[in-house]
N, C-alpha and C positions, 0 to 999 in steps of 0.2 A: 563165369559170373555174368549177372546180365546189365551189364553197364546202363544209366540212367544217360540220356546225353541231355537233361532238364539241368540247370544250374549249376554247382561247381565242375560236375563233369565234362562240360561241354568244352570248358578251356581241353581237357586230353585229347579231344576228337579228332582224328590225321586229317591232315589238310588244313587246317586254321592255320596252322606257322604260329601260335601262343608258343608253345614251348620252345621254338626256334629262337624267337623274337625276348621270349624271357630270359635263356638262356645268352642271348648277347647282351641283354641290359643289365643281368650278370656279372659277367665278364667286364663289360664298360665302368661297371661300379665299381669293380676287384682295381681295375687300372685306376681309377680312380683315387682311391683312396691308398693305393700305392703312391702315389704322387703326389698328394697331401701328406705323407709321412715324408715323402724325404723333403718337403720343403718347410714341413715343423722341425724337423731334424733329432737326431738322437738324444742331445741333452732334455729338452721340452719334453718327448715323450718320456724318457725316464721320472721325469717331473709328474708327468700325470700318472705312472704307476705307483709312485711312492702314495699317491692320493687314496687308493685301490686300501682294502684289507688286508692285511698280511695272512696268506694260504688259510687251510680252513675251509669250514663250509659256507663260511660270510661271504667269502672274495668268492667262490665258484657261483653262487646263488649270486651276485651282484652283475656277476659278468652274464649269467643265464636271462638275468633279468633288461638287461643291457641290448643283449644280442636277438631276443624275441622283441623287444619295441620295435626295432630296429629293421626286424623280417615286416612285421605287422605292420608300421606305420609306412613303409614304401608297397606291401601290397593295395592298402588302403589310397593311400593316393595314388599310385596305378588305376586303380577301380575307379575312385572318384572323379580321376581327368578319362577315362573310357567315358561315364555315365555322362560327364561335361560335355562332350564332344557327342557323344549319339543325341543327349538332348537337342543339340546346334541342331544336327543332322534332320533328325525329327521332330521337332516342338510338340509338345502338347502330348508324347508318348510315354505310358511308363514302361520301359522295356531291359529287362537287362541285358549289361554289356555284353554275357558269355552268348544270349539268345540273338543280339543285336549282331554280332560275329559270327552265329553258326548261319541265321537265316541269311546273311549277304553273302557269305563267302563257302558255306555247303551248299544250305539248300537252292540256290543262285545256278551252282553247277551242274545239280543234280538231273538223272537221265529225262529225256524228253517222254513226258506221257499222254496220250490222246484217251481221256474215256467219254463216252458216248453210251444216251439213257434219256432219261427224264425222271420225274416222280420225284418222291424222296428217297427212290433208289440209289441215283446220281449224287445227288447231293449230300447221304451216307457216304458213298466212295467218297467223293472230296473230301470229309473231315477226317480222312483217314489220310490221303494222300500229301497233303499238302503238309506233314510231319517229314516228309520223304525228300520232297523235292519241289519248287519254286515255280518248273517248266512243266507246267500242266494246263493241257489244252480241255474244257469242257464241251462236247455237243451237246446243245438240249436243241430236244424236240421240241416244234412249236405248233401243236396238235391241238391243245388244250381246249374246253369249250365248253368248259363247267365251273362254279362258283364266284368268286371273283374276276377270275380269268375272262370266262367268259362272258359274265356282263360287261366287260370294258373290252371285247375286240366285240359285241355286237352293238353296243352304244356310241362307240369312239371307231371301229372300224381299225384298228390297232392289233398287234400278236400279242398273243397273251404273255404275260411279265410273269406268272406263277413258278414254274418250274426254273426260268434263270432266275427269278430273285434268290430263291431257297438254293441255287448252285452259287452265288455271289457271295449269302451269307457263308456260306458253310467253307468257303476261301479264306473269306475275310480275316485279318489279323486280331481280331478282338472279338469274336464271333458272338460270344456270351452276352455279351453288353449290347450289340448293334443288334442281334435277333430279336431280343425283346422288345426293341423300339420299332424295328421295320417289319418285323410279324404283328404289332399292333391292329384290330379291325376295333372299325368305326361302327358305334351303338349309337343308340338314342333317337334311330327312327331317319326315316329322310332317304334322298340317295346313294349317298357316301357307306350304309349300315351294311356293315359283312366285308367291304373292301378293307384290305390290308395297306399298310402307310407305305411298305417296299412295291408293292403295284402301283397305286398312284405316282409313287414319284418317277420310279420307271416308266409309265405313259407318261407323264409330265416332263420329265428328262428329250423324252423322243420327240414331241412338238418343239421343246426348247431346242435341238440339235437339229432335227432333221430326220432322225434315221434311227431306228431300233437297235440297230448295231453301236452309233455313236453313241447312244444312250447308255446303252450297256459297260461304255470304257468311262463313261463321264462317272456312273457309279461305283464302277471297280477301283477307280483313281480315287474316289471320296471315302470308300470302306478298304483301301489298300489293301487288294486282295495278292493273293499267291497264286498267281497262273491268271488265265484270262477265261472270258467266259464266251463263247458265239454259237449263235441259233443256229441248226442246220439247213436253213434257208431264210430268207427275206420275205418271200413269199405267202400271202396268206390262203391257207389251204385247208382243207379238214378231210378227216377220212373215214372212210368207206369202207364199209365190210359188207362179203357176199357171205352168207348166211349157210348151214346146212342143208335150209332145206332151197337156195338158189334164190333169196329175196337179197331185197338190200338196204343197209342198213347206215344212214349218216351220221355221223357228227362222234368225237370221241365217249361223251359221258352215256348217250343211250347205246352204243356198240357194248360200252362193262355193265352196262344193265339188262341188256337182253339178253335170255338164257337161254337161247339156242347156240352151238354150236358153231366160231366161225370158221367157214372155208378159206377163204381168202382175205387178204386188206388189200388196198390200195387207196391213191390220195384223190381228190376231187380234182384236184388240175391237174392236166398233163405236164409233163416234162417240166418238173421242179428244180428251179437250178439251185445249186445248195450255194451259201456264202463262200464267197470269194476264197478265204484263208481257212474255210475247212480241209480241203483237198490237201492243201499244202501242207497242215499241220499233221494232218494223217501223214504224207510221204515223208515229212523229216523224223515221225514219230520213231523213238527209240522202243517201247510198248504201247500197245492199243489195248483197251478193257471197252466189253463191250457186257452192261448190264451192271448191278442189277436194276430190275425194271417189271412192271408191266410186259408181259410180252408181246403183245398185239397192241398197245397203248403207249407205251413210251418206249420200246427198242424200234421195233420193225419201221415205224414212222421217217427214223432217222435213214435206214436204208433202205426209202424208198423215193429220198432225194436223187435224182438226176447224178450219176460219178459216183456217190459215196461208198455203195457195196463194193464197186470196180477196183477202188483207190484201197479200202481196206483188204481184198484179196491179193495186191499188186507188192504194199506196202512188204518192206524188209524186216519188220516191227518182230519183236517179239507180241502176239495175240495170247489171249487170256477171256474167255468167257465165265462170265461169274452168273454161277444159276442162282435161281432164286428161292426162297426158304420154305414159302405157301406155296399152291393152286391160289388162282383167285376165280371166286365165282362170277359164271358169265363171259370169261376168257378163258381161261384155262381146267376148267373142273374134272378133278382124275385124272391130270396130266403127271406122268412121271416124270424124272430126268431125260428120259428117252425119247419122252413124246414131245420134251419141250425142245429139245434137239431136230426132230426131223420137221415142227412145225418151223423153225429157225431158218434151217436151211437152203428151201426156197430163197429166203431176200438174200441172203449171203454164204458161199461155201466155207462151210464151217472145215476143210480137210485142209484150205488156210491157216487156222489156227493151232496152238500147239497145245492149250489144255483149259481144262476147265475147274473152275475154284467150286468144289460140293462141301455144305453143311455136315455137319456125322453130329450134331448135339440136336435134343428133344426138347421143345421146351414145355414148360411144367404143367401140367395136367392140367393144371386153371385155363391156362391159356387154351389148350386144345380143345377143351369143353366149346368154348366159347368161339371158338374158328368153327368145331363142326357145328354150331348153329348158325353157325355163314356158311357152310355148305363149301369149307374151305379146308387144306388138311397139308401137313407137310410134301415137301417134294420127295419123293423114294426114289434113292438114288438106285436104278439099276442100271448104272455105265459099266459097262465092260470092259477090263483091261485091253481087249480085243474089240474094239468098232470100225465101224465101218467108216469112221470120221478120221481115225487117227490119233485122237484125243488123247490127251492124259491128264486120267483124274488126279487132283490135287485137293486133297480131304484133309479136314480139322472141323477147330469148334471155332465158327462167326458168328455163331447166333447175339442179338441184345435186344434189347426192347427200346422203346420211346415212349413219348407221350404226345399222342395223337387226339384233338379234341377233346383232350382230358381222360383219357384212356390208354391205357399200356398199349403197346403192341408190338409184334414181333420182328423185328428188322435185324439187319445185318448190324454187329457192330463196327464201328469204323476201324475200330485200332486193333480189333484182332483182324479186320480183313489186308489192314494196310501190313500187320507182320507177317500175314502168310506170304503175303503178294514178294514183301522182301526175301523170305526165309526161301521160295520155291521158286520164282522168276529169274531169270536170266541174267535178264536186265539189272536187278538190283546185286544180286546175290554179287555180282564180279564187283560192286562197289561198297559190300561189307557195312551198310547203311542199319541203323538199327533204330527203330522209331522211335519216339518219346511215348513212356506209357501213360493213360489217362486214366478216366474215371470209366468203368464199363456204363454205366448209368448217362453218359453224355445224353442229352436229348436233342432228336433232331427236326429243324423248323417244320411248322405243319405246311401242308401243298393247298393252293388256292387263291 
């Protein structure tokens, strides 16, 4: 049976102590009300049977009717003093008590995960993960240097806020409600027109603190997110691609627009030191996911910070790469699963890792039409049980869509990638975790 762990079921869930805890309050009642009887004493109660119906289906119906108030009106006030007490805890939240109990005292415990990305690749994974577990480390790449992003790190000289906004939101405890507001862009002409109200106040935030990183926790604390979110350096950087035919090519947005072939990336500065509590978070990591992403655009970026590739082939982690569902044109065009492997491997040895998460669903001809007029096509998985990697594929259906600029499109869904991750991983599977099901139709924040 596929257990919901969403609202009444969540009280069953091992680990909570609910049925421990119920089962003494119980008992305390049973003693209870022994001890009310013997100090009413025998005559009195005899007194109130005689009250009662004489046998029959009156007196059995009286007494049924009796003894369900009775369940009901102490579960209900139960319930009511939980809802009283989480209210204290968090004002201003509507949250129920079973969801209030599992997020503090499950997903609290749950195994440590480090994923590292960008795009709304990353920020798919998170709305998947954080149904799982509380202790999830995000890296985003801070490469960005297109749309909003990048007119506020060339106006203000600032990292661009696009990619952790959209990882913040997609954390976030209320996520539905705060997207709308901080995916917000400004119309009606002017300089503010195209900027989203989560970038400005993320640049706004890091003036007000100091520091991009404080800004980042100043926002996580106000959208109370699950896990935390840190840029894979402080540093501001842009990258660099050597070309097929040996030219070179800056800045992220014209590298996914020129259709030549790249050879190589690398960053504009040398030796990029990555954030502080990157490293660490990789080393305490219990699983690392690396992707989905951009390949050349939002993964490789991340490891080509100064330690991070080292620390993630070092790390004791269960590793998991997640391929991704397109080619995209101008990066990757006619890239197999194969070729998106050995282009990988360069920034990090992938014989590190222990397998990779592959697509096996098509999606519907409309869609495909409309990819191959972007010069874009599914990924064909040709991994071989036998590679040179070591690899093990781990195949099902992720596929969902979004709505991107007002348009479908094809992305990973979060909650079927979060059930494979549990169903196939290591890490999860020894902790029997089972995710809450959603809506496949979730939509995930647009990037910018």
């Amino acid at each position: 049976m596929n257990l919901s762990l969403r609202g009444g079921l969540r009280w069953l869930y091992p680990g909570m102590r609910v049925k421990l805890w119920g089962l003494v309050a119980l008992a305390s009642t049973g003693l209870l009300v022994f001890a009310l009887l013997e100090i009413v004493g025998k005559d009195r109660i005899r007194l109130i049977y005689r009250l009662l119906p004489e046998g029959g289906a009156a007196r059995d119906g009286l007494i049924a009717l009796v003894c369900l108030a009775g369940i009901g009106g102490f579960a209900l006030g139960v319930s009511r003093l939980v809802r009283s007490i989480a209210r204290g805890v968090a004002p201003g939240r509507e949250e129920r008590p079973t969801d209030l109990i599992y997020r503090t005292r499950i997903l609290e415990r749950g195994p440590r995960v480090v994923a590292l990305g960008g795009g709304t690749g990353l920020s798919t994974l998170l709305r998947g993960l954080k149904e799982l577990t509380s202790n999830i480390t995000a890296v985003v790449t801070v490469t960005d240097d297109g749309g909003s992003s990048g007119r506020l790190r060339a106006e203000l000289d600032v990292l661009p806020p696009g990619d952790v906004r959209n990882c913040i939101l997609a954390l976030a405890e209320d996520e539905a409600r705060i997207a709308r507001l901080f995916q917000h862009r400004f119309r009606g002409g002017g300089e503010l027109e195209g900027h989203s109200l989560g970038n400005l106040l993320l640049v706004g935030l890091e003036q007000a603190t100091g520091g991009f990183d404080r800004a980042i926790e100043e926002m996580s604390h106000i959208l109370n997110v699950r896990g935390r979110v840190l840029p894979a350096t402080l540093t501001r950087t842009h990258l660099v691609a050597e070309m097929e035919d040996e030219t070179w090519v800056e800045g992220e947005t014209r590298i996914a627009q020129d259709p030549r072939r790249i050879k190589r990336i690398t960053l504009s500065v040398a030796n990029v030191r990555p954030h502080p509590e990157v490293l660490a978070a990789i080393e305490r990591a219990d699983l690392l996911l690396l992707g989905p992403g951009s390949l050349f655009t939002s993964l490789v970026p991340n490891l080509l910070v100064e330690g991070i590739a080292p620390a993630i082939e070092k790390a004791a982690a269960e590793k998991l790469y997640v391929a991704n569902l397109m080619t995209e044109r101008g990066e990757t065009d006619g890239f197999s699963l194969h070729d998106h492997l050995r282009a990988l491997n360069p920034y990090v040895a992938l014989r590190s890792f222990h397998g990779v998460l592959i697509n096996t669903a098509l999606p519907d001809e409309c869609f495909l039409r409309s990819y191959r007029e972007e010069k874009a096509e599914p990924v064909r998985d040709d991994l071989e049980e036998s590679n040179e990697y070591g690899l093990v594929g781990i195949r099902g259906d992720l596929l969902g869509t979004i709505e991107l600029a007002g348009k479908l499109t094809v992305k990973h869904n979060p909650h079927k990638l979060a059930r494979t991750i549990v169903r196939e991983s290591r890490t999860f599977s020894r902790r029997m975790i089972t995710p809450s099901p959603r809506r496949a139709d979730e939509a995930a924040p647009p990037a910018g």
